[in-house]
CHARMM-style PDB file with segment names, atoms N, HN, CA, C and O in Angstrom:
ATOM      1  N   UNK     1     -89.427-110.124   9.902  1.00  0.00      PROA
ATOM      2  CA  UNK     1     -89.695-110.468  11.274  1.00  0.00      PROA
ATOM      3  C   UNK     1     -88.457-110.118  12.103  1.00  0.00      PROA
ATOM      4  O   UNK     1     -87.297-110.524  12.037  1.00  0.00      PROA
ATOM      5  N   UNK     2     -88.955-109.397  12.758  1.00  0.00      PROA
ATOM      6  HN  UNK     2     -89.897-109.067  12.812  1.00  0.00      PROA
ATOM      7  CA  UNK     2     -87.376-108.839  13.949  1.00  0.00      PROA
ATOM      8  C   UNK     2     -86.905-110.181  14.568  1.00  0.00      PROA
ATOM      9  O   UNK     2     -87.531-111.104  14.048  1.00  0.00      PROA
ATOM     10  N   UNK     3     -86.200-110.519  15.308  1.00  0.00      PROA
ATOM     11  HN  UNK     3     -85.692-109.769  15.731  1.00  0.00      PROA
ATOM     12  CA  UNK     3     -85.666-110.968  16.448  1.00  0.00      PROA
ATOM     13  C   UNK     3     -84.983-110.388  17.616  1.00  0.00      PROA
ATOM     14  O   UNK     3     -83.916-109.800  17.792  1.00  0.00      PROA
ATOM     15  N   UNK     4     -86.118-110.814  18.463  1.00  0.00      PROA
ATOM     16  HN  UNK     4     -86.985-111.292  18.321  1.00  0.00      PROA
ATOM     17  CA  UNK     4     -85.767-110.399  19.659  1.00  0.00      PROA
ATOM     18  C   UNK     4     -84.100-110.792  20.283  1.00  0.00      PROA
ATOM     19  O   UNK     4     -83.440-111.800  20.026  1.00  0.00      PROA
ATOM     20  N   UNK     5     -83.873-110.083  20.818  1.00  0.00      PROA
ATOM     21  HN  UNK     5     -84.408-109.264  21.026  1.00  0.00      PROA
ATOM     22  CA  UNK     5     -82.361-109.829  21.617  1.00  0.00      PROA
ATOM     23  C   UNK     5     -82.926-110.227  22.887  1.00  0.00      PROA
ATOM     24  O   UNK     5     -84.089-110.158  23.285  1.00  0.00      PROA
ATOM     25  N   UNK     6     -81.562-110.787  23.615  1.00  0.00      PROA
ATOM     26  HN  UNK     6     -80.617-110.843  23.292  1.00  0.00      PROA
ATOM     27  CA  UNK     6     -81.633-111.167  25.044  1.00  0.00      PROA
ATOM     28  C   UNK     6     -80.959-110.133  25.659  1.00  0.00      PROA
ATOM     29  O   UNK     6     -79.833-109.888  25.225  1.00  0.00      PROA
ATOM     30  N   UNK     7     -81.497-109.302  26.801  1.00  0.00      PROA
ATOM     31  HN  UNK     7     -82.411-109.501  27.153  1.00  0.00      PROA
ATOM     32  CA  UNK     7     -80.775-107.982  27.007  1.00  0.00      PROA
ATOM     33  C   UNK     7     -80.427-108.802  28.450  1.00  0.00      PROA
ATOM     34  O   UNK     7     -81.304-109.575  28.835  1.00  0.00      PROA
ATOM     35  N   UNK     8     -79.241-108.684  29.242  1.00  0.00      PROA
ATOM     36  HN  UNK     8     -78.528-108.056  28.929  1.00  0.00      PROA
ATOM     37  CA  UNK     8     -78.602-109.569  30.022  1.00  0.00      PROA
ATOM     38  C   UNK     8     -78.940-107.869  31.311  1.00  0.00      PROA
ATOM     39  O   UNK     8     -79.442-106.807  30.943  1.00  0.00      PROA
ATOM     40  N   UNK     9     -78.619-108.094  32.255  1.00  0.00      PROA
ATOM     41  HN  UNK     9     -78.211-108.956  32.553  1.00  0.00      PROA
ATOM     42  CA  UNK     9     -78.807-107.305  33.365  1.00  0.00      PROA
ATOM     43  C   UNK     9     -77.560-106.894  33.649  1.00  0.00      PROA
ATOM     44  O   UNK     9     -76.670-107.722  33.845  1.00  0.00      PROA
ATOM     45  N   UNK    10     -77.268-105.165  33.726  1.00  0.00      PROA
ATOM     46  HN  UNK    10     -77.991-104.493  33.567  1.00  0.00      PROA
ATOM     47  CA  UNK    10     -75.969-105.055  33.717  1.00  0.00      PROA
ATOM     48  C   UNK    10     -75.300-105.413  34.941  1.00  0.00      PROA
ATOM     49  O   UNK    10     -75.832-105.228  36.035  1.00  0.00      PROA
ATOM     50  N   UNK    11     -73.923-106.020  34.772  1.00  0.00      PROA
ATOM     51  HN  UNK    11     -73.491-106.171  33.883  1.00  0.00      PROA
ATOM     52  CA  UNK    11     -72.818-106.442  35.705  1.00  0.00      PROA
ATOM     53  C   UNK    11     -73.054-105.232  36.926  1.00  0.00      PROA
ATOM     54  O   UNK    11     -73.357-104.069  36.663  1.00  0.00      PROA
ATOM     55  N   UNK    12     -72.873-105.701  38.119  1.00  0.00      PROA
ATOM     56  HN  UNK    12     -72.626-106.646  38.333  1.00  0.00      PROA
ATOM     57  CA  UNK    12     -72.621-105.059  39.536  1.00  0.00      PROA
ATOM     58  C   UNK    12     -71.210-105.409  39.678  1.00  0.00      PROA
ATOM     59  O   UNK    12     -70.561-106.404  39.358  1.00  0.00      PROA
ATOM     60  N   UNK    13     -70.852-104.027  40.393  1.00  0.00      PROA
ATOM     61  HN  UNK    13     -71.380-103.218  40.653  1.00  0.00      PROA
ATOM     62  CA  UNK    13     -69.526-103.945  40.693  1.00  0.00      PROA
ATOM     63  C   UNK    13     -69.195-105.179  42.116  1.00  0.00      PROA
ATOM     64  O   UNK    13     -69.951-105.586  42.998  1.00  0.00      PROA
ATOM     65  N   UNK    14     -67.637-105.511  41.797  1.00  0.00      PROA
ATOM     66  HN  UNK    14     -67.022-105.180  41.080  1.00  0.00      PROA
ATOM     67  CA  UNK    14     -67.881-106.701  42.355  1.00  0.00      PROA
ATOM     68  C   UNK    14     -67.594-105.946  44.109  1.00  0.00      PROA
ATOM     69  O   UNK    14     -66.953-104.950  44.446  1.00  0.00      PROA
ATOM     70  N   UNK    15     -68.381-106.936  44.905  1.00  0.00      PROA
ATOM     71  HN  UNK    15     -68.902-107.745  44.631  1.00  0.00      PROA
ATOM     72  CA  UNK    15     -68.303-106.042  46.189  1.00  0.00      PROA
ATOM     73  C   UNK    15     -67.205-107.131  47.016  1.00  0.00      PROA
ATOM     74  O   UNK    15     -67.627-108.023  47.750  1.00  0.00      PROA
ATOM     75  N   UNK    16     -65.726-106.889  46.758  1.00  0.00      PROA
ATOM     76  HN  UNK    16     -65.383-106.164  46.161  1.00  0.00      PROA
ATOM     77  CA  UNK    16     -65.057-107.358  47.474  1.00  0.00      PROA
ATOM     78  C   UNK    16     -64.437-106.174  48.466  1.00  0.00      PROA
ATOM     79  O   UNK    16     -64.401-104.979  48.175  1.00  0.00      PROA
ATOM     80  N   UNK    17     -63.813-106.953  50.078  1.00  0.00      PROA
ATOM     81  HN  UNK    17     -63.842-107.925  50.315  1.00  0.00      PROA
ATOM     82  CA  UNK    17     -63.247-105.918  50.790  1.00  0.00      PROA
ATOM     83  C   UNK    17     -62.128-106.696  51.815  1.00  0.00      PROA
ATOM     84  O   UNK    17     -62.458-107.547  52.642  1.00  0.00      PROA
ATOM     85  N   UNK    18     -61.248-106.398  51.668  1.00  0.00      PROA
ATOM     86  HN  UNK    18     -60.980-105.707  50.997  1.00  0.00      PROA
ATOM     87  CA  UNK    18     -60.278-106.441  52.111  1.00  0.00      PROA
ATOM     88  C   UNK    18     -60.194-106.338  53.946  1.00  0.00      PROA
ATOM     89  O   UNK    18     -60.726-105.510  54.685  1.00  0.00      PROA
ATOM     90  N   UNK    19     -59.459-107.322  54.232  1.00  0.00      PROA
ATOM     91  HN  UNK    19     -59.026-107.995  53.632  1.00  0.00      PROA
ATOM     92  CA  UNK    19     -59.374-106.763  55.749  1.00  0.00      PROA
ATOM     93  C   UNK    19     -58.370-105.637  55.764  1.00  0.00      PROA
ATOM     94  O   UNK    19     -58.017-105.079  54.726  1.00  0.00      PROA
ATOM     95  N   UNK    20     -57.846-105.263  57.145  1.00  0.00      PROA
ATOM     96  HN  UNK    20     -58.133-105.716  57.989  1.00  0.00      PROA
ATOM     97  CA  UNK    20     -57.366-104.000  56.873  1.00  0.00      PROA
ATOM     98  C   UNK    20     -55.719-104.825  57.268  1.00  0.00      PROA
ATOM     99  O   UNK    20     -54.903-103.952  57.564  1.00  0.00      PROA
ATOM    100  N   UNK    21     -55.382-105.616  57.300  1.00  0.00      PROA
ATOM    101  HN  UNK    21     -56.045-106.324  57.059  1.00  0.00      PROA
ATOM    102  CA  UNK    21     -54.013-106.302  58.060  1.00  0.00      PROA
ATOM    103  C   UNK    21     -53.947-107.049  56.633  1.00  0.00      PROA
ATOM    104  O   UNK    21     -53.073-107.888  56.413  1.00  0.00      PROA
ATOM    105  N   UNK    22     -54.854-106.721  55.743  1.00  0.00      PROA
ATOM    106  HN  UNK    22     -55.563-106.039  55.922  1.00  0.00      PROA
ATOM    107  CA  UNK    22     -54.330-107.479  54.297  1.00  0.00      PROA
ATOM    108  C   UNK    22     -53.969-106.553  53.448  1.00  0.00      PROA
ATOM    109  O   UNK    22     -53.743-106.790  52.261  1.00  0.00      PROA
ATOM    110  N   UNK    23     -53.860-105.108  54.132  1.00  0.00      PROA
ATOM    111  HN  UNK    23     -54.043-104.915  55.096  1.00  0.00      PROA
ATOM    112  CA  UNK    23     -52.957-104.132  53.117  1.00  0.00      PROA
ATOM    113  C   UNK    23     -52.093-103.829  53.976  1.00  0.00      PROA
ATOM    114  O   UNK    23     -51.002-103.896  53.411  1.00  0.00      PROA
ATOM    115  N   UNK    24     -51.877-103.318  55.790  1.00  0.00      PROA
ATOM    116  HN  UNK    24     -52.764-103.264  56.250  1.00  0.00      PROA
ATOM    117  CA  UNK    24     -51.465-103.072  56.278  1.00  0.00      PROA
ATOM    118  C   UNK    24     -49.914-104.068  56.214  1.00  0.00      PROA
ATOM    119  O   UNK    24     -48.810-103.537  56.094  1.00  0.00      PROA
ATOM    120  N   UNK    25     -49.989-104.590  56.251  1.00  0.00      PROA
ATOM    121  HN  UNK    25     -50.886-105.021  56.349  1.00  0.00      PROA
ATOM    122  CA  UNK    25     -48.877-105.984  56.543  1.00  0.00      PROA
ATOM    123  C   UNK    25     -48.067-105.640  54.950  1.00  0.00      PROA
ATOM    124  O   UNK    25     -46.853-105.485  55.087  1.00  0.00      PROA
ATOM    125  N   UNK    26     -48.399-105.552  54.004  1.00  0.00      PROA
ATOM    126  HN  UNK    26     -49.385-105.678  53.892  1.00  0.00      PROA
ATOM    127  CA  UNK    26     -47.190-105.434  52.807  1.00  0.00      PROA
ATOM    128  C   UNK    26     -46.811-104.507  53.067  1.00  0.00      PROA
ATOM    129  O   UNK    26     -45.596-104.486  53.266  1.00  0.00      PROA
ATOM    130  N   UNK    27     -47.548-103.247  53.219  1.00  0.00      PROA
ATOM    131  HN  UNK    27     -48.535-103.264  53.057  1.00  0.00      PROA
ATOM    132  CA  UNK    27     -46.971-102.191  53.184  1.00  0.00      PROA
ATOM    133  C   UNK    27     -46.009-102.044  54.183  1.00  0.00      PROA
ATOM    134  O   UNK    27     -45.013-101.491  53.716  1.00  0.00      PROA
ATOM    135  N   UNK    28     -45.874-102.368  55.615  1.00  0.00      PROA
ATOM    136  HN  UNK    28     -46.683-102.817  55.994  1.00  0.00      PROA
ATOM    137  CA  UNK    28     -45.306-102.181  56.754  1.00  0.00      PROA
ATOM    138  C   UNK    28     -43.893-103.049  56.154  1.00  0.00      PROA
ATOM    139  O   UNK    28     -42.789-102.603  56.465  1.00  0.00      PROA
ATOM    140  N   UNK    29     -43.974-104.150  55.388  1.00  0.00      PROA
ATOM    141  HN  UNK    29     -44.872-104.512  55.135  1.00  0.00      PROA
ATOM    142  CA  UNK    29     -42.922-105.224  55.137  1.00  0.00      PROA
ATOM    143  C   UNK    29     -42.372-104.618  54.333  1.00  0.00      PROA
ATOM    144  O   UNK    29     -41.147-104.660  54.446  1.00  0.00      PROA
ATOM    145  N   UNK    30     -42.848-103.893  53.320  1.00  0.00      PROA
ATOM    146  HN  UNK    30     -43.843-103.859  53.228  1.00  0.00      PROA
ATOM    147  CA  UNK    30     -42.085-103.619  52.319  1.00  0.00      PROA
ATOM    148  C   UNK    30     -41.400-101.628  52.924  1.00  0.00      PROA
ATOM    149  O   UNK    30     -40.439-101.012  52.463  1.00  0.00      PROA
ATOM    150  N   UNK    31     -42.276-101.232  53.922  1.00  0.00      PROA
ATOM    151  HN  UNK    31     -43.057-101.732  54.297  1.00  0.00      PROA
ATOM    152  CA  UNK    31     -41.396-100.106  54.535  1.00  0.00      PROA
ATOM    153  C   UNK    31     -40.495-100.479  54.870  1.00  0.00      PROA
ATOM    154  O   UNK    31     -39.559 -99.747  54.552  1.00  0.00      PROA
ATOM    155  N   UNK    32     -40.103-101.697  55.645  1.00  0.00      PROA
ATOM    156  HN  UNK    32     -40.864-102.292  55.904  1.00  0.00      PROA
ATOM    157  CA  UNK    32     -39.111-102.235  56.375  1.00  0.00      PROA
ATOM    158  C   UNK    32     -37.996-102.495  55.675  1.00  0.00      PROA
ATOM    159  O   UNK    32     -36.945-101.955  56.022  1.00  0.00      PROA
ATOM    160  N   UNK    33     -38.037-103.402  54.523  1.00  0.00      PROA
ATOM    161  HN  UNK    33     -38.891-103.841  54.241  1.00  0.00      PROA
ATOM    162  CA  UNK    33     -37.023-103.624  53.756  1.00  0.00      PROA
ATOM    163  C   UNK    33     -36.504-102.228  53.130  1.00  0.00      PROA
ATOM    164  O   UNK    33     -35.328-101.866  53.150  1.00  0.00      PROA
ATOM    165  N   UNK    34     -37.746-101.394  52.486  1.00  0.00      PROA
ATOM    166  HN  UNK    34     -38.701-101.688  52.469  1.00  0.00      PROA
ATOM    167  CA  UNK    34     -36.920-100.070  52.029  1.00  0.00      PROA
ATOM    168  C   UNK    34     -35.766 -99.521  53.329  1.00  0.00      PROA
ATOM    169  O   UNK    34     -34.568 -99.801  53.317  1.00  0.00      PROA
ATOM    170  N   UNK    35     -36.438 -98.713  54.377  1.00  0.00      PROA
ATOM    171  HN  UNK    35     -37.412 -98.485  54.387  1.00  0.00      PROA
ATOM    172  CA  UNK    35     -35.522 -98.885  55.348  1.00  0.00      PROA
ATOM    173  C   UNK    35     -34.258 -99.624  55.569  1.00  0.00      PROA
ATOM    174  O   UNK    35     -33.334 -98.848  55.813  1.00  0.00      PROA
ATOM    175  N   UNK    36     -33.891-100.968  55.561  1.00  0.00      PROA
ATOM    176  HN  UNK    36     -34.641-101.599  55.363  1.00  0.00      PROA
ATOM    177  CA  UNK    36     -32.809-101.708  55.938  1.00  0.00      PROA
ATOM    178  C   UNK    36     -32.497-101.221  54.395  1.00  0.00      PROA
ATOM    179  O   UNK    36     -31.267-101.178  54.380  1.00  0.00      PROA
ATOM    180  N   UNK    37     -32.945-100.847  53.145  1.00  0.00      PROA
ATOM    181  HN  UNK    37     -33.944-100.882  53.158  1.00  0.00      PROA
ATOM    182  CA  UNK    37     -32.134-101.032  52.066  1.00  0.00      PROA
ATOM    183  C   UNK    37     -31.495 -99.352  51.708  1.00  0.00      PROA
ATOM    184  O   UNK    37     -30.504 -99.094  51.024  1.00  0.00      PROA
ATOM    185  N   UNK    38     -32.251 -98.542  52.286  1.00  0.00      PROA
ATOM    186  HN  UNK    38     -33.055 -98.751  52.842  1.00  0.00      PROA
ATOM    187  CA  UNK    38     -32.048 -97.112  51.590  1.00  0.00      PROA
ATOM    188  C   UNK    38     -31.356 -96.859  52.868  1.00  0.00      PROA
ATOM    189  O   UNK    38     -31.636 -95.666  52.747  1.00  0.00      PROA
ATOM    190  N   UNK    39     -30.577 -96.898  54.209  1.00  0.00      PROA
ATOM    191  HN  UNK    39     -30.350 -97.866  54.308  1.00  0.00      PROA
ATOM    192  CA  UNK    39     -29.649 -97.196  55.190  1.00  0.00      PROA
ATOM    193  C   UNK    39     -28.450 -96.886  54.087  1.00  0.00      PROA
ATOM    194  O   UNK    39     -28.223 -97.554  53.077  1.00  0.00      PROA
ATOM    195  N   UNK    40     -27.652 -95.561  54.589  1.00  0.00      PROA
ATOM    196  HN  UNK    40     -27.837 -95.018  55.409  1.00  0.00      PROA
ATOM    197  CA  UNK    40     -26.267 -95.249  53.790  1.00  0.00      PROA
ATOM    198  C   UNK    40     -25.411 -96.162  54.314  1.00  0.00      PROA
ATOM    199  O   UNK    40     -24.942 -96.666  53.293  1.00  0.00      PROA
ATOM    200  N   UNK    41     -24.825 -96.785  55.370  1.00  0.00      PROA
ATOM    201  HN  UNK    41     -25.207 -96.375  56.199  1.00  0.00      PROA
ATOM    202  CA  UNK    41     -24.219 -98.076  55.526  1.00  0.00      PROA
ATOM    203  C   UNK    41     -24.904 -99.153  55.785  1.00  0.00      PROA
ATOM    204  O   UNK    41     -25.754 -99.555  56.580  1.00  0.00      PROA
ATOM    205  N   UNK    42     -23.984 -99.685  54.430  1.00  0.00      PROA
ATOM    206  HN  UNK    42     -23.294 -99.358  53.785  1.00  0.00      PROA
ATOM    207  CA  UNK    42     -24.420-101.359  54.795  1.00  0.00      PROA
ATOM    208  C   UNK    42     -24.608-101.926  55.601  1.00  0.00      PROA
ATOM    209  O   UNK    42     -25.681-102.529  55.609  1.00  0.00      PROA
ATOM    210  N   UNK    43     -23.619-102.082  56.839  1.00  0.00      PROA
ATOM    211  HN  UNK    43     -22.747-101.592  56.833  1.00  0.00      PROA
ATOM    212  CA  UNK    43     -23.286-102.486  57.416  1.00  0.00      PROA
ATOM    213  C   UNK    43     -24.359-102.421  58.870  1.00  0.00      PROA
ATOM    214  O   UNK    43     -24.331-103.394  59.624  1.00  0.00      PROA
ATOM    215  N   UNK    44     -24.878-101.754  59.055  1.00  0.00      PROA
ATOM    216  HN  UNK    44     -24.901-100.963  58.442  1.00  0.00      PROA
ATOM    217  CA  UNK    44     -25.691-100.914  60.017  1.00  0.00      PROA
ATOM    218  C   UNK    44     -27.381-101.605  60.055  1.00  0.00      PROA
ATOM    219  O   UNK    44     -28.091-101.763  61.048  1.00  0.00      PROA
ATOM    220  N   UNK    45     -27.836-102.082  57.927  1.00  0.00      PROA
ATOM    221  HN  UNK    45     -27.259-101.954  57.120  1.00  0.00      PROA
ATOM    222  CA  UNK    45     -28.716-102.889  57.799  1.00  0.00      PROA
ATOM    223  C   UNK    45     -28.478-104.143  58.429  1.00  0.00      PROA
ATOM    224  O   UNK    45     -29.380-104.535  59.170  1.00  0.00      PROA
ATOM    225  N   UNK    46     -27.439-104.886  58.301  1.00  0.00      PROA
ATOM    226  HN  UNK    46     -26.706-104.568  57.699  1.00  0.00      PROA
ATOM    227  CA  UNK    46     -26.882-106.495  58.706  1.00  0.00      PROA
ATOM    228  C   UNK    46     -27.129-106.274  60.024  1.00  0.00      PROA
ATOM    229  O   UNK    46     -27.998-107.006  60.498  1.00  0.00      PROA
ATOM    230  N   UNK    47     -26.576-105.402  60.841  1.00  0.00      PROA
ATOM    231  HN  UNK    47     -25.870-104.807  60.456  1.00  0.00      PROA
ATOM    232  CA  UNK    47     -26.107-105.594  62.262  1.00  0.00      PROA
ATOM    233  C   UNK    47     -27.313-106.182  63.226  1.00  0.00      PROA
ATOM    234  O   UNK    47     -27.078-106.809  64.260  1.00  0.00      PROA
ATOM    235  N   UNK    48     -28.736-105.866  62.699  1.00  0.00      PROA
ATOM    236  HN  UNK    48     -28.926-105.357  61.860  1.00  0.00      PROA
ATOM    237  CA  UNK    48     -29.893-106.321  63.521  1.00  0.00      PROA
ATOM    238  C   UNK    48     -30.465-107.777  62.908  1.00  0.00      PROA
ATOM    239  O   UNK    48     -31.276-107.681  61.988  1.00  0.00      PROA
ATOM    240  N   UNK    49     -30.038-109.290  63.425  1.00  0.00      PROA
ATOM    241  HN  UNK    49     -29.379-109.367  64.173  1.00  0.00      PROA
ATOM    242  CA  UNK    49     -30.484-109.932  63.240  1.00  0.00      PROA
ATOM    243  C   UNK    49     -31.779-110.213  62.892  1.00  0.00      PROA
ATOM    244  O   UNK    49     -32.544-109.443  63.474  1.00  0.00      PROA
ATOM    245  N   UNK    50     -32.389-111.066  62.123  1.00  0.00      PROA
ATOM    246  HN  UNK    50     -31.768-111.691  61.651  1.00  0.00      PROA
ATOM    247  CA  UNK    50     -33.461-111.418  61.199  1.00  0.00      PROA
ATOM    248  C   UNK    50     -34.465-111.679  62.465  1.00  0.00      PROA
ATOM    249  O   UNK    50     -35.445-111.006  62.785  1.00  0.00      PROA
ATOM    250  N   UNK    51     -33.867-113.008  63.173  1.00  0.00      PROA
ATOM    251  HN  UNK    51     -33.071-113.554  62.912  1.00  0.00      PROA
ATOM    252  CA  UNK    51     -34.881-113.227  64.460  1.00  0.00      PROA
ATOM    253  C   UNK    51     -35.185-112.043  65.377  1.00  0.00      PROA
ATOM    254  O   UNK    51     -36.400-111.991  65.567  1.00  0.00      PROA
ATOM    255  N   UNK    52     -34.492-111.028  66.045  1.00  0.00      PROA
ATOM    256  HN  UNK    52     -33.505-111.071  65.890  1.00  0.00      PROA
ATOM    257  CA  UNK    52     -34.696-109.885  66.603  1.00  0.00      PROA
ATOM    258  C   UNK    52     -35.854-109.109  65.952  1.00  0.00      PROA
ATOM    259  O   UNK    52     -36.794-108.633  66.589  1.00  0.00      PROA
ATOM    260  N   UNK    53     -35.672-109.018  64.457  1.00  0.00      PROA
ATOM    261  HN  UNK    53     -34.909-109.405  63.939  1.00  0.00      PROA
ATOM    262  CA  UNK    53     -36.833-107.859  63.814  1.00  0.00      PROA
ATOM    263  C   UNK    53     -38.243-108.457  64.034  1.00  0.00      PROA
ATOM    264  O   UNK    53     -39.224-107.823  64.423  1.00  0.00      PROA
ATOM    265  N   UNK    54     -38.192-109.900  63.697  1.00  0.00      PROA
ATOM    266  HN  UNK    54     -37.395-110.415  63.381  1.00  0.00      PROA
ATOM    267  CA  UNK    54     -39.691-111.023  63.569  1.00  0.00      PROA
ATOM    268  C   UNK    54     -39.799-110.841  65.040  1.00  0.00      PROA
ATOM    269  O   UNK    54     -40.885-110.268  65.133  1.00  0.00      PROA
ATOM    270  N   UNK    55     -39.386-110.964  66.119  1.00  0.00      PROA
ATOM    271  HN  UNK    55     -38.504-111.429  66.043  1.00  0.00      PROA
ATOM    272  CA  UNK    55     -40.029-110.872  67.264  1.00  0.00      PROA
ATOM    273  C   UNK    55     -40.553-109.222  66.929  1.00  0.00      PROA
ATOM    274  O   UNK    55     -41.329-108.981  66.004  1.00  0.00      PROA
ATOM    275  N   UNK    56     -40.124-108.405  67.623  1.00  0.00      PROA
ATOM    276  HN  UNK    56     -39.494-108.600  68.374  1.00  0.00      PROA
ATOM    277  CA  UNK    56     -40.527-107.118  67.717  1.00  0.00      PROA
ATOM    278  C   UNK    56     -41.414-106.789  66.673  1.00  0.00      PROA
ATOM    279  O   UNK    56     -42.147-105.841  66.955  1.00  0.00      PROA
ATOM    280  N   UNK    57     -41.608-107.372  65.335  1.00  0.00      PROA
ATOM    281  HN  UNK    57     -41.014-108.142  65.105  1.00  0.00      PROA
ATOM    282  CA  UNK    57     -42.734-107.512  64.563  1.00  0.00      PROA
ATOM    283  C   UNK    57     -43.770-108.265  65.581  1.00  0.00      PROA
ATOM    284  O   UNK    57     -44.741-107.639  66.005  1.00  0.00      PROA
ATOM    285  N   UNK    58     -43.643-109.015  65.792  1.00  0.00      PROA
ATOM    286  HN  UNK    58     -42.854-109.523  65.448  1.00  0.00      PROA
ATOM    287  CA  UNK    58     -44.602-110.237  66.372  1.00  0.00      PROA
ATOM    288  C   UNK    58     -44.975-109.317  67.420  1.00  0.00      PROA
ATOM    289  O   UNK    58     -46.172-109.061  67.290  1.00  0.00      PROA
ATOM    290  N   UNK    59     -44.360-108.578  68.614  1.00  0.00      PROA
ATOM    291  HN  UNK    59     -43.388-108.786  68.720  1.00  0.00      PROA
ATOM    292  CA  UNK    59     -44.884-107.877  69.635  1.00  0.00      PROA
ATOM    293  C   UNK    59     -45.279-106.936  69.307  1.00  0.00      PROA
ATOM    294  O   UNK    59     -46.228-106.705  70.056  1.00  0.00      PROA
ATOM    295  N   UNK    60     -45.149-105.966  68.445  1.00  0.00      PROA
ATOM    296  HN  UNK    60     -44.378-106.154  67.837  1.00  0.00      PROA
ATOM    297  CA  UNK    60     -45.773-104.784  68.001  1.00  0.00      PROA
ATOM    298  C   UNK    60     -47.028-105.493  67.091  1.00  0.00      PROA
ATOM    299  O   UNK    60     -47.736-104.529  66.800  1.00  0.00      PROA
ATOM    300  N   UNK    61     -47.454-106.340  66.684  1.00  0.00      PROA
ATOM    301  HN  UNK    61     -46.879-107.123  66.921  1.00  0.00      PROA
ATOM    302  CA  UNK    61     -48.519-106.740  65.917  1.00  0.00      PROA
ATOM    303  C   UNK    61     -49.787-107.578  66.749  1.00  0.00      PROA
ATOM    304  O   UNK    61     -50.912-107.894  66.362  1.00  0.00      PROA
ATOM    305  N   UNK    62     -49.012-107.814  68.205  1.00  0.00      PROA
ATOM    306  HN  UNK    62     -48.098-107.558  68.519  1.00  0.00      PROA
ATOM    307  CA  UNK    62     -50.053-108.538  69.342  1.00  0.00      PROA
ATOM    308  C   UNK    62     -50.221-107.513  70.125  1.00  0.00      PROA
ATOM    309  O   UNK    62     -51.104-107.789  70.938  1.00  0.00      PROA
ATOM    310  N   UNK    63     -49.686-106.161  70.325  1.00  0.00      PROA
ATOM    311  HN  UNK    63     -48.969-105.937  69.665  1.00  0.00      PROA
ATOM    312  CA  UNK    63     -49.993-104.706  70.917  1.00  0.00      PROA
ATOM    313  C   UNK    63     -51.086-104.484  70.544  1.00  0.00      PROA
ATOM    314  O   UNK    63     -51.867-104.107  71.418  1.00  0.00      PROA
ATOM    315  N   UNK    64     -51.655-104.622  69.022  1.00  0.00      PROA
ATOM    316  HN  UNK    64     -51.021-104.928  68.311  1.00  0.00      PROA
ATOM    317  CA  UNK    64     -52.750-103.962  68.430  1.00  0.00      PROA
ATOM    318  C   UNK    64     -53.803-104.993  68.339  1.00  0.00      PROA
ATOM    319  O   UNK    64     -54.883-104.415  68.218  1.00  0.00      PROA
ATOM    320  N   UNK    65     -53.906-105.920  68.345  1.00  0.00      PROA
ATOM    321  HN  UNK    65     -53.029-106.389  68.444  1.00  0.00      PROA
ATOM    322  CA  UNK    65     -54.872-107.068  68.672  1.00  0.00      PROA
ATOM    323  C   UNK    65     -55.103-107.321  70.003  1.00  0.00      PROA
ATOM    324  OT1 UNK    65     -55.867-108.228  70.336  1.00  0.00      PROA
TER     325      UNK     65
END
């Protein structure tokens, strides 16, 4: 006597999607740091305060919205 098998329905690819400011945003952050890091003087990365960059982030990111 055979036994029957349970044949399951094959898996669908999963349909996830990304907004586009949820790839855009690492990549732009992590250009940034390359930039301040691949800069032949040091010194030249330091010179632009942390708060200065987050604004002008912040205004260039309410330009496009």
């Amino acid at each position: 006597m055979a036994a029957t098998t349970c044949t399951r329905p094959s898996p669908r690819p999963a349909d996830i999607r990304l907004r586009w400011w949820a790839v855009a945003l690492p990549v732009a952050m992590f250009a940034g740091l390359l930039a301040a890091l691949g800069s032949g003087d040091a010194q030249a990365a330091s010179s632009v305060p942390l708060g200065e960059v987050l604004e002008w982030l912040e205004r260039t990111l309410l330009k496009i919205f």
